[in-house]
PyMOL CGO cylinders between C-alpha atoms (Angstrom):
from pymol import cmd
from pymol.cgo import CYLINDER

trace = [
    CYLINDER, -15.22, -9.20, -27.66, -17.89, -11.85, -26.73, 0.3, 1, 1, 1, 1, 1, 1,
    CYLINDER, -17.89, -11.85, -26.73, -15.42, -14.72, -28.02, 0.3, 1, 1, 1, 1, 1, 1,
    CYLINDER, -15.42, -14.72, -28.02, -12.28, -13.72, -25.40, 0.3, 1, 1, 1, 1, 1, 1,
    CYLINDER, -12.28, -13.72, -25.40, -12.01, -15.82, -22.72, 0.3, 1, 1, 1, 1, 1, 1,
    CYLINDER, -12.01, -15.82, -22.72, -10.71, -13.42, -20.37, 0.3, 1, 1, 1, 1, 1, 1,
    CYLINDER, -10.71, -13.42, -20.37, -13.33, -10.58, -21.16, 0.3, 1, 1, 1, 1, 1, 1,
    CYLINDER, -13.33, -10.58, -21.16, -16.03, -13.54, -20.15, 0.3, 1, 1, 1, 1, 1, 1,
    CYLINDER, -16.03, -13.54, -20.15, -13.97, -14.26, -17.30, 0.3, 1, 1, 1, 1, 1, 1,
    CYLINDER, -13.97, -14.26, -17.30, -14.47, -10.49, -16.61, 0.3, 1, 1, 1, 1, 1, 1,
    CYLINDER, -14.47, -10.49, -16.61, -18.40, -10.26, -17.26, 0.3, 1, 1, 1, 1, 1, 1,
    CYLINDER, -18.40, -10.26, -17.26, -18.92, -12.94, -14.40, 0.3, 1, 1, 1, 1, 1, 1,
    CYLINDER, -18.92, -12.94, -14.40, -20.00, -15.65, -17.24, 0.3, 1, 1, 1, 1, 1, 1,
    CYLINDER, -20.00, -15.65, -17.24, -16.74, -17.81, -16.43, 0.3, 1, 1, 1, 1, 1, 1,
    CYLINDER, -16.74, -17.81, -16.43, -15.96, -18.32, -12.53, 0.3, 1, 1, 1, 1, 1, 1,
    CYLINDER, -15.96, -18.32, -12.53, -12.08, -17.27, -11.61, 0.3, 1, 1, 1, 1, 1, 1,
    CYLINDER, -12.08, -17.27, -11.61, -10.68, -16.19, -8.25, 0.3, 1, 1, 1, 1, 1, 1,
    CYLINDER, -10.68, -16.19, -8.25, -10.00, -12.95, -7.68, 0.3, 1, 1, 1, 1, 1, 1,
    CYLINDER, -10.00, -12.95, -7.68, -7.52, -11.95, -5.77, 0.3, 1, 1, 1, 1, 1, 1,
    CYLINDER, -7.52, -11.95, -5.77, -8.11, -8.01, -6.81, 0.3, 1, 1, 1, 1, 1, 1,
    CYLINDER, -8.11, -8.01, -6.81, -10.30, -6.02, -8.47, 0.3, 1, 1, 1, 1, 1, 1,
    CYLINDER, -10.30, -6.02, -8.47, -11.16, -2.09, -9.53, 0.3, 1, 1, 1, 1, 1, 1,
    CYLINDER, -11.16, -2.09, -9.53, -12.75, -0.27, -12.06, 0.3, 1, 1, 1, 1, 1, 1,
    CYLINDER, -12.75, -0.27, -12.06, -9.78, -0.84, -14.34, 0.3, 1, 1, 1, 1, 1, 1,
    CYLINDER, -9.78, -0.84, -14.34, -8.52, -4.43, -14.05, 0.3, 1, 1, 1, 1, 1, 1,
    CYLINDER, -8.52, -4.43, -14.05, -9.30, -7.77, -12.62, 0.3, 1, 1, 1, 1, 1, 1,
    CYLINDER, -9.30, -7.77, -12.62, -6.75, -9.90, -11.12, 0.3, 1, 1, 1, 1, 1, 1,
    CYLINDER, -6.75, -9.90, -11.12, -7.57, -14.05, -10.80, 0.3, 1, 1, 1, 1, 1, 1,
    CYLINDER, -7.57, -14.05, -10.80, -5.59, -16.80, -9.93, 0.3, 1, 1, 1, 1, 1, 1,
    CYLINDER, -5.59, -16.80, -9.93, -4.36, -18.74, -13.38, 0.3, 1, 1, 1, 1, 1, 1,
    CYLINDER, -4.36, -18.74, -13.38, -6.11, -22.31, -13.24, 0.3, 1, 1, 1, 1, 1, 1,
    CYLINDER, -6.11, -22.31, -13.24, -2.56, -24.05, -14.54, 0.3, 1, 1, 1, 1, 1, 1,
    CYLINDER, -2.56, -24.05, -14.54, -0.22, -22.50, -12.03, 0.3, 1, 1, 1, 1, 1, 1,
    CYLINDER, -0.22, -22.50, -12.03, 3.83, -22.65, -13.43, 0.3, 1, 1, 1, 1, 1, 1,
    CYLINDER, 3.83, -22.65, -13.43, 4.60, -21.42, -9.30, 0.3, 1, 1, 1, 1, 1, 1,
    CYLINDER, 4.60, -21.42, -9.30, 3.21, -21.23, -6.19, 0.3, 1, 1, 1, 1, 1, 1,
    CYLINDER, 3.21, -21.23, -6.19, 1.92, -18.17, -6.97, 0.3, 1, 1, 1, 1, 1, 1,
    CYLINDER, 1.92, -18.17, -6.97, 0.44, -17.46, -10.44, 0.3, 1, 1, 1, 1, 1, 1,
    CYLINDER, 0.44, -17.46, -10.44, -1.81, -14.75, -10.60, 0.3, 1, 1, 1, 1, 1, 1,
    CYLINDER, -1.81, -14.75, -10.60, -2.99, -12.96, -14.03, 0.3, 1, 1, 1, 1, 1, 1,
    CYLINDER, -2.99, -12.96, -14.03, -3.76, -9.20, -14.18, 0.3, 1, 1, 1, 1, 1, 1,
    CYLINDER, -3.76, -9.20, -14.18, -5.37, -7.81, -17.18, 0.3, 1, 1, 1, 1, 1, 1,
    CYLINDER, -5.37, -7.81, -17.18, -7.47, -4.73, -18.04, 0.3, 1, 1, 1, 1, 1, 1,
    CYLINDER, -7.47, -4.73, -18.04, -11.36, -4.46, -18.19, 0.3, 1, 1, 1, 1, 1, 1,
    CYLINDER, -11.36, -4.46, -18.19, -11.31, -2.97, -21.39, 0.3, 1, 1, 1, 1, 1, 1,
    CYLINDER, -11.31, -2.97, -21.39, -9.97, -5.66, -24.20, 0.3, 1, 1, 1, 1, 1, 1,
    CYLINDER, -9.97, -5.66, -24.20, -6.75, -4.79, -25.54, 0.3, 1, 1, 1, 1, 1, 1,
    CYLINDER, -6.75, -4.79, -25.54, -5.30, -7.23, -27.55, 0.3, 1, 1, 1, 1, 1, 1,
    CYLINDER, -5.30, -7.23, -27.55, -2.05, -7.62, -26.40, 0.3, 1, 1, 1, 1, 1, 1,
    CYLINDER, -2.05, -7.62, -26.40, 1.19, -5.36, -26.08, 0.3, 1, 1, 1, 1, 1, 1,
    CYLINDER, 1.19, -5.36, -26.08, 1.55, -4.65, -29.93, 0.3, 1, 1, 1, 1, 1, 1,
    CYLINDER, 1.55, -4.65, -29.93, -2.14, -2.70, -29.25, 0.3, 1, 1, 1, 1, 1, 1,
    CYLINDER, -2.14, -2.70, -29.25, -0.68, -0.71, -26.51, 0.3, 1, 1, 1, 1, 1, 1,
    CYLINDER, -0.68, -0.71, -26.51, -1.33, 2.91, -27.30, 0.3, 1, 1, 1, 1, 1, 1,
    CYLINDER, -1.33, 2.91, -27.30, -1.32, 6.36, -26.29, 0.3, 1, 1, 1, 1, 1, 1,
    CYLINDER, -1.32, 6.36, -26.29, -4.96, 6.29, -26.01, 0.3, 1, 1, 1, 1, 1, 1,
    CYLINDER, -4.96, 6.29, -26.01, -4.83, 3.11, -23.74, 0.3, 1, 1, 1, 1, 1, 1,
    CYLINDER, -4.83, 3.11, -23.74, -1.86, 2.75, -22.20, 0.3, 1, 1, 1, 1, 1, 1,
    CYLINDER, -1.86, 2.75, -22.20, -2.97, 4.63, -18.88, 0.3, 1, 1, 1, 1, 1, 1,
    CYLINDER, -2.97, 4.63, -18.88, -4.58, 1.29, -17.88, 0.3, 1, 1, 1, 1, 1, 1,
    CYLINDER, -4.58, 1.29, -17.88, -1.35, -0.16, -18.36, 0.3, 1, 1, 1, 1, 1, 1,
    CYLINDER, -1.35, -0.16, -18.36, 0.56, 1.86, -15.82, 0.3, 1, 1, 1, 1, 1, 1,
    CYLINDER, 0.56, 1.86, -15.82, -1.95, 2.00, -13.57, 0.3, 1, 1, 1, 1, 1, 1,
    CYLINDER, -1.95, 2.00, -13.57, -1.12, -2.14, -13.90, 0.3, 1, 1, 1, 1, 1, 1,
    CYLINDER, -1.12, -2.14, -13.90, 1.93, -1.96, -12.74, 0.3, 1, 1, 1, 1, 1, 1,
    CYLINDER, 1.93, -1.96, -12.74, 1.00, 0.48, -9.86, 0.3, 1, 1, 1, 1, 1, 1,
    CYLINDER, 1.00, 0.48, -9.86, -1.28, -2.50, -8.09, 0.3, 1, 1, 1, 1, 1, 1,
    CYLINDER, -1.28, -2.50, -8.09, 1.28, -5.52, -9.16, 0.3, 1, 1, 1, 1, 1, 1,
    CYLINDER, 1.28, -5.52, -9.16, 3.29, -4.18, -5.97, 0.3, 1, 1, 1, 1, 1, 1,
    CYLINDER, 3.29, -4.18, -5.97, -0.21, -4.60, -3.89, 0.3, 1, 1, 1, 1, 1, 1,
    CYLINDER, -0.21, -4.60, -3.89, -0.82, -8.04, -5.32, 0.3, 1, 1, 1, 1, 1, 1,
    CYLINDER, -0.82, -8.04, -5.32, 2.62, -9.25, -4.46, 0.3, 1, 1, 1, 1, 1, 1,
    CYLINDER, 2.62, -9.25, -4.46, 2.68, -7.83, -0.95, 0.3, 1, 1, 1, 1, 1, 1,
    CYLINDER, 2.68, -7.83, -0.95, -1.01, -9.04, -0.32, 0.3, 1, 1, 1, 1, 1, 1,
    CYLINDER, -1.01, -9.04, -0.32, 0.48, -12.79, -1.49, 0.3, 1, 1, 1, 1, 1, 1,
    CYLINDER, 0.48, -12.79, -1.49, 3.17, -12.70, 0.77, 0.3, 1, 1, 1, 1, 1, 1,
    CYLINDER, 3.17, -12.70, 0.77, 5.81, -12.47, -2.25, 0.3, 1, 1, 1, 1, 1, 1,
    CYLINDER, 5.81, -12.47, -2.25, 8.46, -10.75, -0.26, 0.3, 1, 1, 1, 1, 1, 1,
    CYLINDER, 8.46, -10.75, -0.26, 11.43, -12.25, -1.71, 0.3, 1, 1, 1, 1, 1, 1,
    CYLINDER, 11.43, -12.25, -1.71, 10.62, -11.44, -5.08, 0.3, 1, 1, 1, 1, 1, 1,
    CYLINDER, 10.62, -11.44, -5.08, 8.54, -12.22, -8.01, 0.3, 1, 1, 1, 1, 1, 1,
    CYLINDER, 8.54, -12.22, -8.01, 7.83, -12.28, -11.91, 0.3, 1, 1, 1, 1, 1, 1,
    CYLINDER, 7.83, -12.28, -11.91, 6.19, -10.13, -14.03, 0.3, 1, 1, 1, 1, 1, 1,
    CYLINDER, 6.19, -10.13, -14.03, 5.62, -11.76, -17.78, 0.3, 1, 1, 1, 1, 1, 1,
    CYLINDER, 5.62, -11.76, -17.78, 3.95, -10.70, -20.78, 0.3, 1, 1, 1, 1, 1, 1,
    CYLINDER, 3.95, -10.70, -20.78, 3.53, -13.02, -23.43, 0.3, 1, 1, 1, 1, 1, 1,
    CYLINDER, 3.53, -13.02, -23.43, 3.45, -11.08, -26.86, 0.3, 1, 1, 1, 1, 1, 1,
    CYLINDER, 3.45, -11.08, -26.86, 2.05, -12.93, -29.82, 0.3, 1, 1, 1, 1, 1, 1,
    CYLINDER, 2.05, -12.93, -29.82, 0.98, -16.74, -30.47, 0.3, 1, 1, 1, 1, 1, 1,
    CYLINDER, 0.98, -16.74, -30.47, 5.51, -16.92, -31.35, 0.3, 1, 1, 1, 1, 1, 1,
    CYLINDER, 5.51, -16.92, -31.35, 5.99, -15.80, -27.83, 0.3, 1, 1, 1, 1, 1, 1,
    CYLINDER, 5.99, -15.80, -27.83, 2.69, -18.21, -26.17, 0.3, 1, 1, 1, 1, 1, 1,
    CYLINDER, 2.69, -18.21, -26.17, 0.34, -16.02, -25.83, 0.3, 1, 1, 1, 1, 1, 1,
    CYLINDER, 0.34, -16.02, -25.83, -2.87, -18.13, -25.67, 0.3, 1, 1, 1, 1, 1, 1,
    CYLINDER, -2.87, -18.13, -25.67, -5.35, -15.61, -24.68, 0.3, 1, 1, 1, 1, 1, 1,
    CYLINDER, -5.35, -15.61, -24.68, -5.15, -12.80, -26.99, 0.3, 1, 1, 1, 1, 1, 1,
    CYLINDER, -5.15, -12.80, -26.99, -6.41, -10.12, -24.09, 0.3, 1, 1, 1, 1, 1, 1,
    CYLINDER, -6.41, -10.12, -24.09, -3.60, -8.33, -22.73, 0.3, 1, 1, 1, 1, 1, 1,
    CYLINDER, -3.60, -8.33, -22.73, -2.48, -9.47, -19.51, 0.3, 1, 1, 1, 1, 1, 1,
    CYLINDER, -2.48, -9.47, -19.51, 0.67, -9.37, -16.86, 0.3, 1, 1, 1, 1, 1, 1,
    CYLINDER, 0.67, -9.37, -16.86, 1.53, -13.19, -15.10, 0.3, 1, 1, 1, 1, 1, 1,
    CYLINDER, 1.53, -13.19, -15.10, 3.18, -12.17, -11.43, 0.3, 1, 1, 1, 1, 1, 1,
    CYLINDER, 3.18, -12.17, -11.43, 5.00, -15.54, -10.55, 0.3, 1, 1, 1, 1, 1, 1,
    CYLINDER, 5.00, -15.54, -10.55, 6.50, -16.09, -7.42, 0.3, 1, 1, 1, 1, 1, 1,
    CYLINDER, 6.50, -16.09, -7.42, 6.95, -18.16, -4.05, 0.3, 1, 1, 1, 1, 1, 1,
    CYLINDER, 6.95, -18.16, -4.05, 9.95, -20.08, -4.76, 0.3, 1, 1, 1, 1, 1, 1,
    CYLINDER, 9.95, -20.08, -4.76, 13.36, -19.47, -6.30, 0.3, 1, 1, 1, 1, 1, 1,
    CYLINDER, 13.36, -19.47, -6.30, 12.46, -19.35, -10.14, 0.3, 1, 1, 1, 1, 1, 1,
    CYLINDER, 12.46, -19.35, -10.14, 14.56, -20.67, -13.07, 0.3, 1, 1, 1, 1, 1, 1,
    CYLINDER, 14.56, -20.67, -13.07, 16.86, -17.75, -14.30, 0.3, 1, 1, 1, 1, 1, 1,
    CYLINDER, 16.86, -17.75, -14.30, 17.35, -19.64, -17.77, 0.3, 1, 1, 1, 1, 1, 1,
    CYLINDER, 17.35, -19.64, -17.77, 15.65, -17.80, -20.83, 0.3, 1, 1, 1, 1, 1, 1,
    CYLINDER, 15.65, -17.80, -20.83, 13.42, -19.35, -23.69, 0.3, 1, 1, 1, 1, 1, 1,
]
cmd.load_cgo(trace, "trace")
């Protein structure tokens, strides 16, 4: 996918800063923050979004969630956070490379889109 943003982020040929990183995903600070704390966590391997979640490729996905908890302790986000997936250019997603926002460090706006 030599046209995704976030899979150049991931080949080194865009700068970002990590905040994590293992053979399966990259987490990097988002460069327009909407909190405090606005990191993005997406997979190595380019998956479009979560309409191309599979069984073939959804291991990557769990294994996601499993380090979100490591992010948000390693960030200090003890009284809470966000986890958001935008799903299709209707729902704002912008980059179409699957990825997880974790918001957090303030109170966050409970109102719905």
């Amino acid at each position: 996918m030599s046209e995704c943003l976030f899979c150049k982020i991931i080949a080194g040929d865009i700068p970002s800063t990590k905040v994590y990183e293992d053979e399966l995903v990259l987490a990097f600070r988002d460069i327009a923050p909407q909190a405090p704390t606005h990191i993005l966590v997406i997979p190595k391997a380019h998956i479009s979004g979560v309409s191309a979640i599979t069984k073939e490729n959804s291991a990557v996905v769990a294994h996601i969630f499993q380090v979100i908890p490591t992010i948000a302790a390693q960030e200090g986000l003890t009284n809470g956070f966000r986890v958001v997936s935008n799903c299709g250019d209707h729902a704002g997603q912008t980059v179409h490379h699957l990825h997880f926002h974790i918001l957090g460090g303030k109170q966050l706006n409970l109102e719905m889109a």
